[in-house]
C-alpha positions in Angstrom: 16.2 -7.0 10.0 19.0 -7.3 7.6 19.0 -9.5 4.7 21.5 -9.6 2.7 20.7 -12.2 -0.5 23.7 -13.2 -3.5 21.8 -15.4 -6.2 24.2 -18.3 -6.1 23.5 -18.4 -2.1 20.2 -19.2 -1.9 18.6 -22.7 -3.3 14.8 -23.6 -3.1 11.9 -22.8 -5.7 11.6 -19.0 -7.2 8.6 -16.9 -6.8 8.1 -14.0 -9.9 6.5 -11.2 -8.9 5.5 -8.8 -11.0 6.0 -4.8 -10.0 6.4 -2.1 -11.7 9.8 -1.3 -10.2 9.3 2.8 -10.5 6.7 3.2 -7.7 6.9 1.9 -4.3 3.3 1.5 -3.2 1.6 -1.1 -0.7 2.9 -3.9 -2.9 6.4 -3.2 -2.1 6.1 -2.2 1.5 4.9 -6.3 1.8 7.9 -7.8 0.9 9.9 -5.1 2.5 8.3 -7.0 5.8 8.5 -10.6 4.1 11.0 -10.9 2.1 13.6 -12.1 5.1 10.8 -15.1 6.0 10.8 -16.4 2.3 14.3 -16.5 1.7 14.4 -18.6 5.3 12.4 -20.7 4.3 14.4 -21.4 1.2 12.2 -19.6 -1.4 14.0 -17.5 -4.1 11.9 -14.2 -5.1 12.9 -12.4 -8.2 11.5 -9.3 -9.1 10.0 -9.1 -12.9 9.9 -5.1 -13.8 10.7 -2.5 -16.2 13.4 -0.8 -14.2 15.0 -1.8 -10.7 16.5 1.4 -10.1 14.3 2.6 -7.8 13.3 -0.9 -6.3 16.5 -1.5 -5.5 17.0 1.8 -3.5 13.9 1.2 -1.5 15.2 -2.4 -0.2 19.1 -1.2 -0.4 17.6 1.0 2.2 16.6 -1.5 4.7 19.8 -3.9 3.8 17.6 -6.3 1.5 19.5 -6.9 -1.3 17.3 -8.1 -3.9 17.3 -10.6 -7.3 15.3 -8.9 -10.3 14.9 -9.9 -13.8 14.6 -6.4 -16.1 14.0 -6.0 -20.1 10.1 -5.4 -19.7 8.7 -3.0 -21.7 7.1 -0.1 -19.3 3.1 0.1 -19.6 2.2 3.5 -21.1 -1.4 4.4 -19.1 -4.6 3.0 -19.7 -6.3 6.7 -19.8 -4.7 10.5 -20.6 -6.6 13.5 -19.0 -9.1 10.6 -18.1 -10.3 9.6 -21.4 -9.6 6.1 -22.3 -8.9 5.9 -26.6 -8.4 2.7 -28.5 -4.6 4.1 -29.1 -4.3 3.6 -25.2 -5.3 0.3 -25.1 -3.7 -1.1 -28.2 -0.4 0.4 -26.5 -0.9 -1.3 -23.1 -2.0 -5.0 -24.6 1.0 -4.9 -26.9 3.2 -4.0 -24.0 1.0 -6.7 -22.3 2.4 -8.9 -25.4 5.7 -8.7 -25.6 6.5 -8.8 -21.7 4.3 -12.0 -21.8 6.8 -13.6 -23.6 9.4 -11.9 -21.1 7.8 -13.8 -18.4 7.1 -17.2 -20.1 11.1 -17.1 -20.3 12.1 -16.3 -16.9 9.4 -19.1 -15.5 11.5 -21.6 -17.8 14.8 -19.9 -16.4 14.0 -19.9 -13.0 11.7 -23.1 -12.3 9.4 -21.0 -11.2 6.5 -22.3 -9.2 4.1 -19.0 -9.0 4.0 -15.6 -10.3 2.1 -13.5 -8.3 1.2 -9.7 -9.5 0.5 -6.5 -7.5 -1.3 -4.1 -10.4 -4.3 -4.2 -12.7 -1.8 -4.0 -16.1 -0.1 -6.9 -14.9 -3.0 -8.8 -13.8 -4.3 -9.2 -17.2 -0.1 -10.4 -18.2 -0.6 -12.8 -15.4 -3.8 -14.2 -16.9 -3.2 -14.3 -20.0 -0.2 -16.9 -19.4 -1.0 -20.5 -20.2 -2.6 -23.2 -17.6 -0.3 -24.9 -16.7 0.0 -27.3 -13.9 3.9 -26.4 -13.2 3.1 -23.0 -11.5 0.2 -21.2 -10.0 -1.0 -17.6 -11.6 -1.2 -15.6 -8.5 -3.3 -12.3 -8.5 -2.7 -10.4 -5.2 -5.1 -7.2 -5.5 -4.4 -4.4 -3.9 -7.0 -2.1 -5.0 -10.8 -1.9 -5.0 -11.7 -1.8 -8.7 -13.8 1.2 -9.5 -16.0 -0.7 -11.9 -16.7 2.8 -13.8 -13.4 3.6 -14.5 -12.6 3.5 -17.4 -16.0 3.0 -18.9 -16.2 0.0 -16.9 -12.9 -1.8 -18.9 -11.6 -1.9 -15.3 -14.6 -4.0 -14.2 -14.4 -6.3 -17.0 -11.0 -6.3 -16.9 -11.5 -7.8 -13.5 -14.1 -10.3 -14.1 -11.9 -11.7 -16.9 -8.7 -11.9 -14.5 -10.7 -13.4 -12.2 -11.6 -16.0 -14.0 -8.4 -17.1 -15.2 -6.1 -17.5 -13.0 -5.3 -20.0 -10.1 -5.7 -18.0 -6.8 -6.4 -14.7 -5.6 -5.2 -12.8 -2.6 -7.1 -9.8 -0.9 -6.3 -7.6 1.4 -9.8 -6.8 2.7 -14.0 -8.0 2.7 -14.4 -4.3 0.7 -11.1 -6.0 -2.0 -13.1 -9.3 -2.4 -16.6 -7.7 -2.8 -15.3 -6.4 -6.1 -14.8 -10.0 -7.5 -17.4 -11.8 -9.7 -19.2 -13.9 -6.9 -18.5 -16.9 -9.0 -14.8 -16.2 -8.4 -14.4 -15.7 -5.0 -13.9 -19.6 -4.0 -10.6 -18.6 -5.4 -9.7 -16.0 -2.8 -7.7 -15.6 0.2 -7.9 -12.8 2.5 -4.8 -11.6 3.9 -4.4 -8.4 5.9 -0.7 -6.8 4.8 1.7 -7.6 7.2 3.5 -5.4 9.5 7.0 -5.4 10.8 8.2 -4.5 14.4 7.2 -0.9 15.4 9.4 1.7 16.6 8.7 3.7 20.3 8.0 6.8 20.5 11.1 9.4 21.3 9.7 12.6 20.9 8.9 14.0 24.3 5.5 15.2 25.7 5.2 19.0 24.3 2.6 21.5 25.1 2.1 21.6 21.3 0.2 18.5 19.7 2.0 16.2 16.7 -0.6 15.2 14.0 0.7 13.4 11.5 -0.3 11.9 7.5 1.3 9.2 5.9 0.0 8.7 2.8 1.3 9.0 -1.0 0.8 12.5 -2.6 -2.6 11.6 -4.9 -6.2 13.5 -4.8 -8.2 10.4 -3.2 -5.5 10.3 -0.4 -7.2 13.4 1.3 -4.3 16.1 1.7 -6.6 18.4 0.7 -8.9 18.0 3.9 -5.7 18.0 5.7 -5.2 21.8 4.9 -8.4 22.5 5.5 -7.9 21.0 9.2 -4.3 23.0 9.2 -6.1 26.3 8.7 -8.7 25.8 10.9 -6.4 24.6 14.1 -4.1 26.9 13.2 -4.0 29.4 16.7 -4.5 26.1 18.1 -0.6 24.2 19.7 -1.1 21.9 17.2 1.9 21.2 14.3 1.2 18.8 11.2 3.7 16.5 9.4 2.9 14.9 6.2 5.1 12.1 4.8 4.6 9.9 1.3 5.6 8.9 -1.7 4.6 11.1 -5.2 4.6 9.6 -8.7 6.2 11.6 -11.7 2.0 12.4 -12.4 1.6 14.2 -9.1 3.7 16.1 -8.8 1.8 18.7 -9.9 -0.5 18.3 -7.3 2.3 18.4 -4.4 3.5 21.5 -5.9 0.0 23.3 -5.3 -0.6 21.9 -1.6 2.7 23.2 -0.8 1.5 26.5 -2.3 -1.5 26.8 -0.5 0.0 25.6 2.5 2.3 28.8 2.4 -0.9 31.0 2.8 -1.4 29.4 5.9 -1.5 32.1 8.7 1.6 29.9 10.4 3.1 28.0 7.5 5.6 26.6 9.5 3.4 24.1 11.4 2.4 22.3 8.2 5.4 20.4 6.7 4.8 18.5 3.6 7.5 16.0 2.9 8.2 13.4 0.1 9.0 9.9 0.4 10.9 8.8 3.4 12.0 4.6 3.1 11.3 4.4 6.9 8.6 6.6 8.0 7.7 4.7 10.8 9.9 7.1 13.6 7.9 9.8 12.6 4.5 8.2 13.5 5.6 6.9 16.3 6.7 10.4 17.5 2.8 11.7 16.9 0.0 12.5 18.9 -2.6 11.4 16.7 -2.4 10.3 12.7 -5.0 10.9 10.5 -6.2 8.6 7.5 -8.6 11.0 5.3 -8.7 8.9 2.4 -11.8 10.3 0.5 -12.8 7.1 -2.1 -13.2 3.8 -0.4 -9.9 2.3 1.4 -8.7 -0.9 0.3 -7.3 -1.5 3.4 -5.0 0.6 5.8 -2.1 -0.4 6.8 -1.3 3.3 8.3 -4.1 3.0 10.7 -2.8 -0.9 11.9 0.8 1.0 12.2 0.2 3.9 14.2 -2.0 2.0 17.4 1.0 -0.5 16.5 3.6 2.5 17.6 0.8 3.5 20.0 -0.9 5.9 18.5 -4.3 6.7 18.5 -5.9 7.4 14.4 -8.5 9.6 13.2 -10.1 7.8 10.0 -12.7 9.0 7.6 -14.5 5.7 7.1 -15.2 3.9 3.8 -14.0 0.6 2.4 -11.7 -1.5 4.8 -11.5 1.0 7.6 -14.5 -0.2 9.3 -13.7 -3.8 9.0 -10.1 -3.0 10.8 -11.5 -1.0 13.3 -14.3 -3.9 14.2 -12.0 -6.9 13.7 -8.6 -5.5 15.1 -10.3 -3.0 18.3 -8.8 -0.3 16.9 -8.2 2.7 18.9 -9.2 6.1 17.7 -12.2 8.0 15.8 -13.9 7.7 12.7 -15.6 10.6 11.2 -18.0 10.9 8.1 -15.9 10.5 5.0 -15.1 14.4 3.8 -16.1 15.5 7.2 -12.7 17.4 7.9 -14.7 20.0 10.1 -15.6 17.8 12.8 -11.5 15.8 12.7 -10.3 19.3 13.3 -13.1 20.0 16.1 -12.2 16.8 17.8 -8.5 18.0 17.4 -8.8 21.3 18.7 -10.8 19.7 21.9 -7.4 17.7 22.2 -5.5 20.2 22.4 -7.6 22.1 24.5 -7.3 19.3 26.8 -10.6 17.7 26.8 -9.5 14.8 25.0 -7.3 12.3 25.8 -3.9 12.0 24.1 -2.5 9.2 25.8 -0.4 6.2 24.5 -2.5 3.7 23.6 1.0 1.5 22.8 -1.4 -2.0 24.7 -4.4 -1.1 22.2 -3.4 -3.4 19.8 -1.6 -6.2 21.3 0.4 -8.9 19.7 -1.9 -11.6 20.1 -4.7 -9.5 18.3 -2.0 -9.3 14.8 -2.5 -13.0 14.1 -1.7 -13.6 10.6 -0.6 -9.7 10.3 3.0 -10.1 11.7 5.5 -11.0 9.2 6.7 -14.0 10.2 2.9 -15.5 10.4 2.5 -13.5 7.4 4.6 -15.8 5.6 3.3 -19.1 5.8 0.1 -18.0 5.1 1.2 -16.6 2.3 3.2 -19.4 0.5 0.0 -21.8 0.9 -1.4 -19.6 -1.6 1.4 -19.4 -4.0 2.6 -23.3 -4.0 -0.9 -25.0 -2.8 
């Protein structure tokens, strides 16, 4: 859906949302899905980051042209090489500092009735505005707080957050476990939305399609997807990897792409970088694979492939049981790090004592509920202007 948005075309009551414009993550690919419903409804979202350059390619991509408000100072990281120093964190809070003053402008500027944010650095921004009964502090979290990280800042961090701001959105029961149990009266679970799924185009081969869609980063699991590559590999089977890698990651692309050219056939592992739309290329699989290897916060991948019609193959952990249960998902969850027996179960596929059939009526339309965008929405917005 195009959606094609000039500031002085569009009246109604601004959102501020708070990204950190150089990353597209989970946060992003929401309002890619909702952003057409909230300007419908005469809402006016502008986007508070550091940089828009690469948000603005990421909707320009789909036709949504967006409204963002830059001069924030970018967050340097909370920990180097995993050590957390004072230096790091007098750095972030006097980021956290001046781009608090950023934001107490643009709520003056643009009315603004909410500002929601979709990180941990600008969670603690968000709470550390004033109460104030002309807009709502929204924290939308994303993530399951590892309450060690950090030497437990990131759990404190949390607790504090929670306890200062006006609502809470989660995306999962494993998301809203991590909140002080004092807190969660605050909270409102909603699953991310998802758009309208493509059909598959790719004919039937002899040769199975498994595919990974996922952002390049250790927890994600690519690692367990070479080890399934090399053990399939006299097997028909090919393997297509899509997702998004930070400037920090790199590194780590670099070397699964090296190791991946020892395979014994290289050329049935591709391992490709961001793609705006990967969707097509799901839909065009046999199976996906989620191998996420610390908790998941929620999923959307495995909702999106039985969406396209597509059976998934899921380590479990975190929110992937609770999808699975409350949505009848259709596929097979293995033992999280058990890559052995996902590549087993793969190689019985494509030995043909597994089914590989569609499974496009596994997760029918009247099972989304609140999940497609346009219910999305609404639910949404109660949280954000109560």
């Amino acid at each position: 859906m195009s959606c094609n948005f000039e500031r002085q075309n569009v009246s109604g009551k601004s959102l501020l949302i708070l990204v950190d414009g150089d990353f597209v993550g989970g946060a992003e690919t929401n309002y890619r899905f909702i952003l057409p419903g909230l300007l419908s409804r005469g809402w006016r979202p502008v986007f508070v980051c550091p940089e828009d350059q690469n948000l603005r390619a990421y909707f320009d991509a789909f036709g949504h042209r967006i409204e963002t408000a830059t001069g924030m100072l970018r967050y340097p990281p909370f920990s180097v090489g995993g050590r957390t120093s004072p230096m790091n964190l007098f750095r972030v809070f006097a980021a956290i500092r001046v781009n608090r003053r950023r934001v107490m402008h643009l709520i003056r500027e643009h009315s603004a009735v909410a500002v929601i944010s979709n990180s941990m650095v600008s969670h603690l921004l968000n709470a550390s505005l004033p109460l104030d009964p002309g807009y709502r502090r929204v924290v939308h979290l994303h993530d399951i707080v590892n309450r060690r990280k950090a030497r437990g800042l990131y759990g404190k961090g949390l607790d504090w957050i929670s306890r200062r701001v006006d609502a809470i959105i989660t995306i999962s029961d494993a998301v809203v476990e991590t909140i002080p149990k004092s807190e969660r009266y605050k909270s409102t679970k909603l699953y991310n939305p998802i758009g309208e799924m493509p059909v598959r185009k790719r004919a039937r081969e002899e040769r199975l399609r498994v595919g990974m869609f996922a952002r390049y980063t250790k927890w994600k699991g690519h690692g367990d997807l070479l080890q399934i590559a090399a053990t399939c590999t006299d097997a028909p089977v090919e393997f297509v990897s899509f997702g998004n890698v930070s400037a920090s990651d790199q590194v780590y692309l670099d070397g699964l792409k090296t190791m991946a050219q020892a395979l014994k056939h290289p050329d049935r592992l591709r391992l490709n970088g961001f793609t705006p739309d990967p969707l097509q290329e799901m839909a065009d699989c046999d199976f996906v694979l989620h191998l996420s290897t610390s908790p998941e916060p929620f999923g959307r991948v495995l909702i999106e492939a039985n969406a396209c019609g597509v059976p998934i193959l899921a380590y479990r952990g975190g929110g992937v049981d609770e999808l699975f249960e409350n949505l009848g998902l259709f596929g097979e969850r293995f033992s999280n790090g058990d890559w052995a027996a996902v590549a087993a179960f793969i190689l019985a596929a494509a030995a043909g004592n597994q089914s590989t059939t569609s499974v496009a009526e596994a997760l029918p339309k009247a099972r989304l509920g609140g999940i497609a965008a346009e219910n999305y929405v609404d639910s949404y917005l109660r949280v954000c202007h109560d």
